[in-house]
N, C-alpha and C positions, 0 to 999 in steps of 0.2 A: 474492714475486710473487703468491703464493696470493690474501696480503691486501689486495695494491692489488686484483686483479682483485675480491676481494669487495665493494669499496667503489666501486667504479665500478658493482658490475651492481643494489647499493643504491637509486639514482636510473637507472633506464631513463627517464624521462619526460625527466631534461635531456640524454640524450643523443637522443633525439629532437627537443625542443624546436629544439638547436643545430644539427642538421642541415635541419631545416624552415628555419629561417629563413635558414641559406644557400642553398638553394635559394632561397626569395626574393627575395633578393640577387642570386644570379644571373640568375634571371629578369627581374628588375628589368633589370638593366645589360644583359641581352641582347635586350631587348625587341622592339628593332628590327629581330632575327637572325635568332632563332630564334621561332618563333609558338608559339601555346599550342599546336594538333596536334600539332606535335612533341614536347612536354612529356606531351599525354596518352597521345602512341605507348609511348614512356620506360615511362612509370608500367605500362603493360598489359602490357609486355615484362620489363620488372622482376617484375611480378605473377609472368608462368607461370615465367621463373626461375627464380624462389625458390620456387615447387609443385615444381619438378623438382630443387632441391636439398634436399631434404628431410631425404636421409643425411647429407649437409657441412653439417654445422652452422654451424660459420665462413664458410665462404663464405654460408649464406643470411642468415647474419647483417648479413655484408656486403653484400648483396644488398636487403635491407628497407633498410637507412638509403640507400642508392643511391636506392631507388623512393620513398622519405620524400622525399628531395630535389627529384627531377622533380616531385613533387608541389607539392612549394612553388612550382618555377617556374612550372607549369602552375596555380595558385590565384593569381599574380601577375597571370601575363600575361592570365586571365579576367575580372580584375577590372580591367584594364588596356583591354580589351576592351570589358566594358559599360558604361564612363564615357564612349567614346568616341561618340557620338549625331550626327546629321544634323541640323543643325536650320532652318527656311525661312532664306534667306541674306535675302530681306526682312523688313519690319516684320508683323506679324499681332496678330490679335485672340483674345485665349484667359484662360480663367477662371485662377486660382490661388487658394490660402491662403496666408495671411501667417503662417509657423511661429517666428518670434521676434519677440518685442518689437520693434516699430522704435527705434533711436538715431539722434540727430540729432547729426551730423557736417558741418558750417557751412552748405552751402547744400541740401544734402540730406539726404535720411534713408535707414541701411542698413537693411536687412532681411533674412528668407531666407524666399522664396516658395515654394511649393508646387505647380508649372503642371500643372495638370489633361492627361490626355495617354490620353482611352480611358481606359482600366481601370489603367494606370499613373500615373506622375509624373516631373516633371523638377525636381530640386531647382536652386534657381538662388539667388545670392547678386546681390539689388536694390539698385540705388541710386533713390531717386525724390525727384525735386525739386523742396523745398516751395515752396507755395503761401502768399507771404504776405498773401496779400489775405483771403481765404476760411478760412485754416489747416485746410483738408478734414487735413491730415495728423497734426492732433493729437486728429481722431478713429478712428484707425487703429490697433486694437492685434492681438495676436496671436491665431490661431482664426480672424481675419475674412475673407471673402472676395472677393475685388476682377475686378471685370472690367478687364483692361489690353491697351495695344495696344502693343508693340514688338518689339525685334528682339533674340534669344537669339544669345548669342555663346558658345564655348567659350572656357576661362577664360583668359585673357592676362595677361602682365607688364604691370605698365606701364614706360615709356619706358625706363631705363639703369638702372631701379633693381635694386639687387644681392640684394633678396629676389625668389625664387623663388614670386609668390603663386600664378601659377597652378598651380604644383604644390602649395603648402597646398590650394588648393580643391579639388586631385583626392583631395588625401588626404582631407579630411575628406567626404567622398562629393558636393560639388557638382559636378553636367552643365554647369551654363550661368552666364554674368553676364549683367544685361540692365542700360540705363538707361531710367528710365521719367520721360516730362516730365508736367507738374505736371497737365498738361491732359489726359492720358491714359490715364487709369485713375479707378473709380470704386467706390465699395464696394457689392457685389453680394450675392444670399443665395447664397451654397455652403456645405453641409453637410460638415461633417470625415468623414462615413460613408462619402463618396468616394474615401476614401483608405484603402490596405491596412491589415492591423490593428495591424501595428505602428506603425505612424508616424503612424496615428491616435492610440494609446495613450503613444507620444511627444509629440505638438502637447499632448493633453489633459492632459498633467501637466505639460509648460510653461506650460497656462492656468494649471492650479491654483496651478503656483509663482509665479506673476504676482498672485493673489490673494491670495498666503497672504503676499506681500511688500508688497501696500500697504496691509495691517494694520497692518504697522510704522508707515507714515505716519500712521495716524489716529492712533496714541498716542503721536506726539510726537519720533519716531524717523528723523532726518532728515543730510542730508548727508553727510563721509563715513563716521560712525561707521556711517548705515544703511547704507553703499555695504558697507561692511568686513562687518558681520553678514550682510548679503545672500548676499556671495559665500562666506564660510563656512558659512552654515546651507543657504541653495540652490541655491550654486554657479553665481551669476550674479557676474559680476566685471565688466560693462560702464560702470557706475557709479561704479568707481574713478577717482579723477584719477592723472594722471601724477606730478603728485610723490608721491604716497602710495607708488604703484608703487615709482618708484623707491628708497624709502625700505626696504619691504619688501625688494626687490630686494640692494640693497647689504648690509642687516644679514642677511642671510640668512634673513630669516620666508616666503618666497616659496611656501611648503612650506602655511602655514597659510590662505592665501587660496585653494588646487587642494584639493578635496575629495580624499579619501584615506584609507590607512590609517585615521590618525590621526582623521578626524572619523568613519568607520565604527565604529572599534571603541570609540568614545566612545558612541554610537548602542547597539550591538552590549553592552554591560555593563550600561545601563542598565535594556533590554530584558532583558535574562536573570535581573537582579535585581526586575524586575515579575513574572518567570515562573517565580523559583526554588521559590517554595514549589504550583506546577501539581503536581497528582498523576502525570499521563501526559507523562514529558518527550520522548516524540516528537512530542505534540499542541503543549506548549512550544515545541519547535523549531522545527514546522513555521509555527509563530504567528511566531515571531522572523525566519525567514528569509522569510516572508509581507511582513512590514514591512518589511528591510534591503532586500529586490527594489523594493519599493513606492517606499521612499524614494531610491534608485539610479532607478528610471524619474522621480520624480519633479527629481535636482538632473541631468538631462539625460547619464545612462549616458556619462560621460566616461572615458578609458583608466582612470586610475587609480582613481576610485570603483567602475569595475567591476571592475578585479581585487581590490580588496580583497574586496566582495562574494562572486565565483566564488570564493577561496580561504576565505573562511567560510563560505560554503556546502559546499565539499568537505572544510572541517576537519569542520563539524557532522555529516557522513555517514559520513568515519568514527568521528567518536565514536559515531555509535548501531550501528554494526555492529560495535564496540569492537575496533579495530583500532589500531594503535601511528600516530598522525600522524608521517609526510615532508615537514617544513618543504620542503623542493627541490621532491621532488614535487611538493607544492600549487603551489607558483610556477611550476613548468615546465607543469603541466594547467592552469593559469590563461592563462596565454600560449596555450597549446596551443589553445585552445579561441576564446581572441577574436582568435587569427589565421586560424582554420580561418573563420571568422564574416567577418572584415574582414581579407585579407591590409596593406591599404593601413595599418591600425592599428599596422606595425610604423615606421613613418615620421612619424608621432606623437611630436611631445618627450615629454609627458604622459605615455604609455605606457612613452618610454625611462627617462625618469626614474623613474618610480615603480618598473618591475622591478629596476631597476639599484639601485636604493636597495634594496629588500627584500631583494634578493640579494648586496648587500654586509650587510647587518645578519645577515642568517642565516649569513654564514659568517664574517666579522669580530670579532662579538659576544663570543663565546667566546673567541679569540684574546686580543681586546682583556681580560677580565676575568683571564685569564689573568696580567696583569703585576700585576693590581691587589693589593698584601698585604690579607691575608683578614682581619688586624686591624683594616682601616679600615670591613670589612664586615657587616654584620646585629649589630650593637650598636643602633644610632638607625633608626629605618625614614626620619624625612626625612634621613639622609644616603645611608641606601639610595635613594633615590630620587631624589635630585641625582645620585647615581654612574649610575646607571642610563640616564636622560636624557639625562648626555653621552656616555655610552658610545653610546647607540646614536644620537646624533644625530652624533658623531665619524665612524661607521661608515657613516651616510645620504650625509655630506659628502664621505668618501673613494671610494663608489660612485656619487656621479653629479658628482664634481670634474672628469673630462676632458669629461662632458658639459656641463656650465655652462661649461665655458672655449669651448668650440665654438662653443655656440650664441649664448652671450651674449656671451664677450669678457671676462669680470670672476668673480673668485672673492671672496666675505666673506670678514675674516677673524678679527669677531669673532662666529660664529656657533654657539657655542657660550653666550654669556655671552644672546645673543639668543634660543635657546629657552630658558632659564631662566623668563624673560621672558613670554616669548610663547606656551608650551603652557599653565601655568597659566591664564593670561586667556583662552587659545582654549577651554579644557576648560570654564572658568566661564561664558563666553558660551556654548556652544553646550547647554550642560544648562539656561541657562535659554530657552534658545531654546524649548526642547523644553516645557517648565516653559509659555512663553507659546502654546503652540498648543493644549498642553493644557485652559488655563483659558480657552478661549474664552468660554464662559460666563459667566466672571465680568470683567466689563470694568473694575471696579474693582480687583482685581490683576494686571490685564495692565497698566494704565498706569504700575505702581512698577516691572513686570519692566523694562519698556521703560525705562525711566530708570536703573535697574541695568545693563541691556545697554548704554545709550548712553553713560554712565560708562566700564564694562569697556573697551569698544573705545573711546574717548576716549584711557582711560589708556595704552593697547597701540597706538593712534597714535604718541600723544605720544613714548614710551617709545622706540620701534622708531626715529622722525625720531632722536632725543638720539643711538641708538648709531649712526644712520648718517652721523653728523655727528662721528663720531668718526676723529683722525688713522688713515691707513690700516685705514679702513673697509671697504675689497676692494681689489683687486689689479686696476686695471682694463687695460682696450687688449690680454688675452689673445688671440694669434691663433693659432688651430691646426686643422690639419685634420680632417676626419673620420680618414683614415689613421694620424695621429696621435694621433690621441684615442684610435683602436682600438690601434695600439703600447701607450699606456699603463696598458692595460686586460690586453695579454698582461704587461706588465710588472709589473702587480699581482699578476694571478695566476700569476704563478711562484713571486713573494716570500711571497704566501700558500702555497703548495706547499713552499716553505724553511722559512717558519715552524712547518706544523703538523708536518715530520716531524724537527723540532730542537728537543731536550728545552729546556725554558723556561731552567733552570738555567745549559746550555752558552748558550744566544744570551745571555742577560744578560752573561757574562763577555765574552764577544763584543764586544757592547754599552760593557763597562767599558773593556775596552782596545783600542776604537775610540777 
């Protein structure tokens, strides 16, 4: 008893993490019930509580994760709160920024505006429709500033259809959709200094990512291999086609086009290995984590690239305070923190996926190596490193398999044989990514990098179509609930709970005469 309780009070951060976020949940669902007031009554009444249990320890115990909760609900329904906006029920005249690239989508072009609003702003997701006479819209890019005249809607479904967009557009922080006709809008001077300092410092590193990406085009770097390195190196995926997608999709590489872990801590060794030989390695650190922030503002602070980030970031702090790192805890104060920021980020695939994946590899990992005979291991380092790779991409699969059956319907199932594949070629494209931004100066070996990169991702096209073209390639037409997704996930972790306190030995025999 002593010893579970020791190993529970180990990780305080995920036993907070899990009660925040049901409170969220609840909040969520009770939206329409209970109001945020009541949520911050909660929390203030929890507060003196727990000042007044000071001696019972247990109960203030109980007491904090109680006021943890209300809190979540009450960060819900806030945020729940100021999406919701009044806006003229007619058409009007009003400045905006154009904050993403526009994509041309048949007779229109999407975008995401920026409408000027006083000292604030209304983020709005545009459709505006081109102009074939004139093509004013193919001179329209991101940064720009547009005067337009229409009419701002809160975000709607459309007709029967069974996705939920208006609720993606609340999650991902848009107020309004507008349409804008081809003759109603005009490109205007508005300054990005109009706009608060974040989301200035956001637009202007999507400029930058916009520029650093038709570089590729000048040297020769085109179609979907540039569509592929785009969305790995800056984390623009708009340019992908749908077969590619679904190609990645099926063989299970879907991991390698969402910036992540994986393209971080490729970033992240690179850098350390510029900075190993720094005399001051706090001046080092603070250099590296200077660049990973930079380059996270730069491929557009998405769920996953920012927790990998916050978690390198809170590994590097405690390395200089030379404190023992909490795989859990980093992952629990990573969440902890970009939900405290954005409750709405728990509603997020990208976010699910990514924690869910990390948190099956940090407690999985070791299990799984566990079965592996130790004769098979540290003789060859490339066998160590095949074992390794499917170990933890085994481990990625089984922590977000009820989520991939959810949302998409279909599980890989040779995904395994497919990161072989496909980390190698992702690791070699994105260092020479790195490799071509570096030598900008020299325009004569940027043009062979490009041709090396357009190859790599050629061959990791090609490769990825071949295994998704393979008999039972995934398992598709999965349909299941959220509630059952969440069942399968208590179901895991009980088995996990069975496995680690049953010596390796007795489950084997288990195992045999099963």
């Amino acid at each position: 008893m002593i010893q579970a309780n020791s190993k529970i009070q180990l990780y305080p951060l995920v036993r907070i993490i899990v009660v925040f976020v049901v409170g969220i949940v609840i909040g969520e669902s009770l939206k329409d019930v209970v109001p945020q007031d009541t949520w911050l009554a909660a929390v203030i009444i929890g507060l003196i509580i727990t000042v007044l249990l000071r001696r019972h320890i247990l109960l203030q115990g109980v007491m904090i994760l109680l006021m943890i909760l209300a809190y979540g609900g009450f960060m819900i329904c806030h945020a729940e709160h100021s999406v919701r906006k009044d806006f003229p029920k007619n058409e009007f005249e009003y400045y905006a920024i154009v904050a993403s690239e526009p994509v041309v989508k048949g007779k229109v072009i999407h975008t995401d505006i920026l409408v000027l609003n006083g000292k604030t702003y209304i983020k709005a997701k545009a459709s505006i429709l081109r102009d074939t006479v004139e093509n004013r819209y193919k001179d329209l890019h991101i940064g720009d500033g547009i005067l337009a005249y229409s009419q701002l809607e809160p975000p709607t479904n459309f007709g029967n259809a069974t996705f939920d967009y208006a609720r993606y557009l609340t999650i991902h922080g848009y107020e309004a959709q507008t349409f804008i006709y081809y003759c109603n809008w005009m490109k205007s001077d508005v300054s990005l200094k109009c706009l608060p300092p974040i989301e200035y410092l956001k637009v202007s590193a999507r400029i930058m990512r916009q520029n650093l990406a038709t570089r590729f085009l000048r040297y020769g770097l085109y179609g979907q291999e540039y569509a592929i390195t785009i969305a790995m190196a800056l984390g623009d995926k708009s340019l992908i086609s749908k077969e590619v997608n679904q190609d990645y999709s099926i063989s299970g590489a879907s991991h390698i086009l969402a910036l992540s872990g994986l393209h971080l801590s490729i970033v992240y060794v690179l850098l350390s290995f510029l900075f190993m030989r720094f005399r001051k390695y706090i001046i080092a650190q603070l250099l590296i984590l200077t660049a990973i922030w930079s380059y996270v503002f730069l491929a557009g602070l998405t769920p996953s690239v920012l927790r990998s980030a916050i978690m390198l970031t809170i590994y590097s702090t405690i390395k200089l305070i030379g404190r023992e790192r909490v795989s859990l805890n980093t992952l629990a104060l990573a969440a902890l923190v970009m939900l405290l920021y954005d409750p709405f980020t728990l509603y997020d695939i990208g976010f699910q996926l990514s924690f869910m994946a990390v948190l099956s590899i940090l407690t999985t990992v070791p299990m799984i190596y566990s079965f592996i005979p130790k004769r098979f291991l540290g003789r060859y380092r490339l066998v160590d490193w095949i074992v390794g790779m499917m170990v933890v991409s085994l481990a990625a699969q089984l922590g977000t398999a009820p989520l991939v059956a959810h949302y998409f319907g279909q599980l890989p199932t040779y995904f395994l044989i497919t990161n072989i594949v496909a980390i190698p070629l992702a690791t070699a494209i994105l260092y020479l990514v790195i490799a071509f931004f570096l030598l900008m100066s020299f325009p004569f070996a940027q043009i062979y990098i490009a041709k090396v990169i357009a190859w790599l991702s050629g061959t990791m096209n090609a490769a990825l179509q071949q295994i998704a073209s393979f008999p039972y390639a995934s398992i598709d037409e999965i349909q299941i609930s959220a509630i059952k997704a969440f069942m399968l996930y208590v179901l895991m972790f009980c088995l996990l709970i069975v496995m680690t306190y049953m010596r390796r030995d007795v489950l084997r025999k288990t195992l045999l005469e099963i």
